[in-house]
C-alpha positions in Angstrom: 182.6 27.1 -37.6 184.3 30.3 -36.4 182.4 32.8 -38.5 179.0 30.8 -38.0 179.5 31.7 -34.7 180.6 35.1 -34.9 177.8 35.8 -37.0 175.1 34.2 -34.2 176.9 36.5 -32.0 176.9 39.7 -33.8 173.2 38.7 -34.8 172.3 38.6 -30.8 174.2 41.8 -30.3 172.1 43.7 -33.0 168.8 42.3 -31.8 169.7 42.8 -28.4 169.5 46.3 -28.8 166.2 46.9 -29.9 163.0 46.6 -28.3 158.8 47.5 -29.0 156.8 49.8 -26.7 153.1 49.4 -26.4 150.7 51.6 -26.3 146.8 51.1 -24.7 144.8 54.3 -24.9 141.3 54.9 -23.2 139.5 55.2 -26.1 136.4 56.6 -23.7 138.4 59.4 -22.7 138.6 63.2 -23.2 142.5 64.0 -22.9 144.0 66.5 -24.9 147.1 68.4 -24.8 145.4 71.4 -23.5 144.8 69.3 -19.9 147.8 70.2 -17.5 150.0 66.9 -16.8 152.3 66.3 -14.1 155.7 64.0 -14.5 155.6 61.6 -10.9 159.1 59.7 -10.8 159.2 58.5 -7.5 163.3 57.5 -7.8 166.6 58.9 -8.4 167.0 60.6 -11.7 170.6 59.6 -12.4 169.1 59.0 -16.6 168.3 62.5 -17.1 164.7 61.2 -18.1 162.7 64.0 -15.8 164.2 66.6 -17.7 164.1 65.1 -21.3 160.7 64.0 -20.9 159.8 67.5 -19.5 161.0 69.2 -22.8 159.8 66.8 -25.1 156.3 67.5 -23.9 156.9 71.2 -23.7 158.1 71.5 -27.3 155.2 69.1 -28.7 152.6 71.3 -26.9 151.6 69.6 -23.9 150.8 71.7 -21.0 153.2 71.0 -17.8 152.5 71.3 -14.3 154.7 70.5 -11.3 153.8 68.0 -9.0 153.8 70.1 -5.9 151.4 73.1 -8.0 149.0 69.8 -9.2 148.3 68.9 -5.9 147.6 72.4 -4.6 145.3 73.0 -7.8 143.2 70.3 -6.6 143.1 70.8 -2.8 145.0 67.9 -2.0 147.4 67.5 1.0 149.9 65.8 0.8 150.5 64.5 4.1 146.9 62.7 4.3 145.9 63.2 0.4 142.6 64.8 1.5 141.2 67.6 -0.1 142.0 70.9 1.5 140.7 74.6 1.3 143.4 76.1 -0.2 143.3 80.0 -1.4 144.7 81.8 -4.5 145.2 78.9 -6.6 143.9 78.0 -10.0 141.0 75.3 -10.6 140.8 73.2 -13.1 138.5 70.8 -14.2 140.5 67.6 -13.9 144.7 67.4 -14.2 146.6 64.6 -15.6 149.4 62.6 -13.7 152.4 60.7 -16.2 153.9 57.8 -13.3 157.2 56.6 -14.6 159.1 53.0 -13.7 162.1 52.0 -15.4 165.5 49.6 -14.7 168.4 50.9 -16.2 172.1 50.7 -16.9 174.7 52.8 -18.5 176.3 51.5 -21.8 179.7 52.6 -22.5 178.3 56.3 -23.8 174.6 56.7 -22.9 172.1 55.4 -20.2 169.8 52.5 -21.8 166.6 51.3 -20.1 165.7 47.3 -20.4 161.8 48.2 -18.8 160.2 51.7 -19.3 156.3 51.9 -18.3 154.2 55.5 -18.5 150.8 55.8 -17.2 148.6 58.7 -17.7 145.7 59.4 -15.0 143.2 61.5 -14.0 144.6 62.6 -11.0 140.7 64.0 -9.8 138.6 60.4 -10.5 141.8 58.1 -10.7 140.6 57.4 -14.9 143.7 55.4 -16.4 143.7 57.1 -19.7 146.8 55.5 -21.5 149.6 53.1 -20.8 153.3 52.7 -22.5 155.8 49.7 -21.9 158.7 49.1 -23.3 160.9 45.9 -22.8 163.8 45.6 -24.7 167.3 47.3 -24.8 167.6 50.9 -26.2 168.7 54.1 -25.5 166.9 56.6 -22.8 166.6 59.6 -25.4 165.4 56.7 -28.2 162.2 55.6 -26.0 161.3 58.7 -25.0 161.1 59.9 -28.4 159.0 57.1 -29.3 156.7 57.7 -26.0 155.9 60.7 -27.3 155.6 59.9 -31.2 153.4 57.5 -29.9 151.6 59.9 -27.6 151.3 62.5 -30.3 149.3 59.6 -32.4 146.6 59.2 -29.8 146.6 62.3 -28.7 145.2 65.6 -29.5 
C-alpha cells in the first residue's frame, strides 16, 4: 500500500511539472523578423523574463525596439495615445508590440511560471498577429525557449 502510494505521488510530482503552450498565428498576416517588436510587461520583473526574452529574440534575429523609441516612431503620446508631430525620428511602416502576463513562483533554485500568455500586435491598426499560452508548471528559461522555438516555426 505504501509504495502504491509513493508511486501516485512521485507520478503527480513528475507530471506536475510539465505543461503545453499553444500557439494561434494570423495566417493573413505579413510579420517577419525584419518588423521591429517591442517587449510591453506592464509588472515587476522579479523573473528576469524582460531580459531573457530580450536576448532570445536578439540572438534568433528578431529586430528590437524599446517601448518608449516605438511609440515615438509612430507619433504616439503617451499621455493621451494620440498621434503627435514628432521630429527626427525614424518611420516605419507598421511596428510590432509582444504584451506579456504571467503568475509565478520561485521553486527552490529557479523562478517557474504556472500561466504565461504572449501576444503579438500591430501596434499601428491594433492586427493581433499571434498568441502563446502556457498553463502548466515549468521553468521561466524552459517556456521562453519554447516561445521562441515556436515563434521561429511561424515565423520568418
Amino acid at each position: 500500500m505504501k509504495k502504491l502510494f509513493f508511486i501516485y505521488y512521485l507520478l503527480g510530482v513528475l507530471l506536475s511539472s510539465c505543461g503545453t503552450m499553444n500557439v494561434y498565428v494570423n495566417t493573413e498576416s505579413t510579420y517577419s523578423r525584419e518588423n521591429p517588436i517591442t517587449i510591453n510587461l506592464s509588472k515587476d520583473d522579479e523573473t528576469g523574463t524582460l531580459g531573457e526574452l530580450r536576448f532570445l529574440l536578439q540572438s534568433n534575429g528578431y529586430k528590437i525596439m524599446s517601448y518608449s523609441a516605438a511609440k515615438k516612431s509612430l507619433n504616439i503620446d503617451d499621455v493621451s495615445n494620440t498621434r503627435t508631430e514628432l521630429t527626427n525620428t525614424v518611420a516605419f511602416n507598421s511596428i510590432y508590440v509582444l504584451d506579456l502576463d504571467y503568475t509565478y513562483y520561485y521553486d527552490v533554485f529557479y523562478f517557474a511560471y504556472r500561466n504565461f500568455s504572449a501576444t503579438i500586435t500591430d501596434m499601428r491598426t491594433g492586427e493581433i498577429i499571434m498568441t502563446a499560452n502556457f498553463r502548466g508548471d515549468k521553468g521561466c528559461r524552459a517556456v521562453l525557449n519554447e516561445l521562441i522555438n515556436k515563434m521561429n516555426k511561424v515565423i520568418r
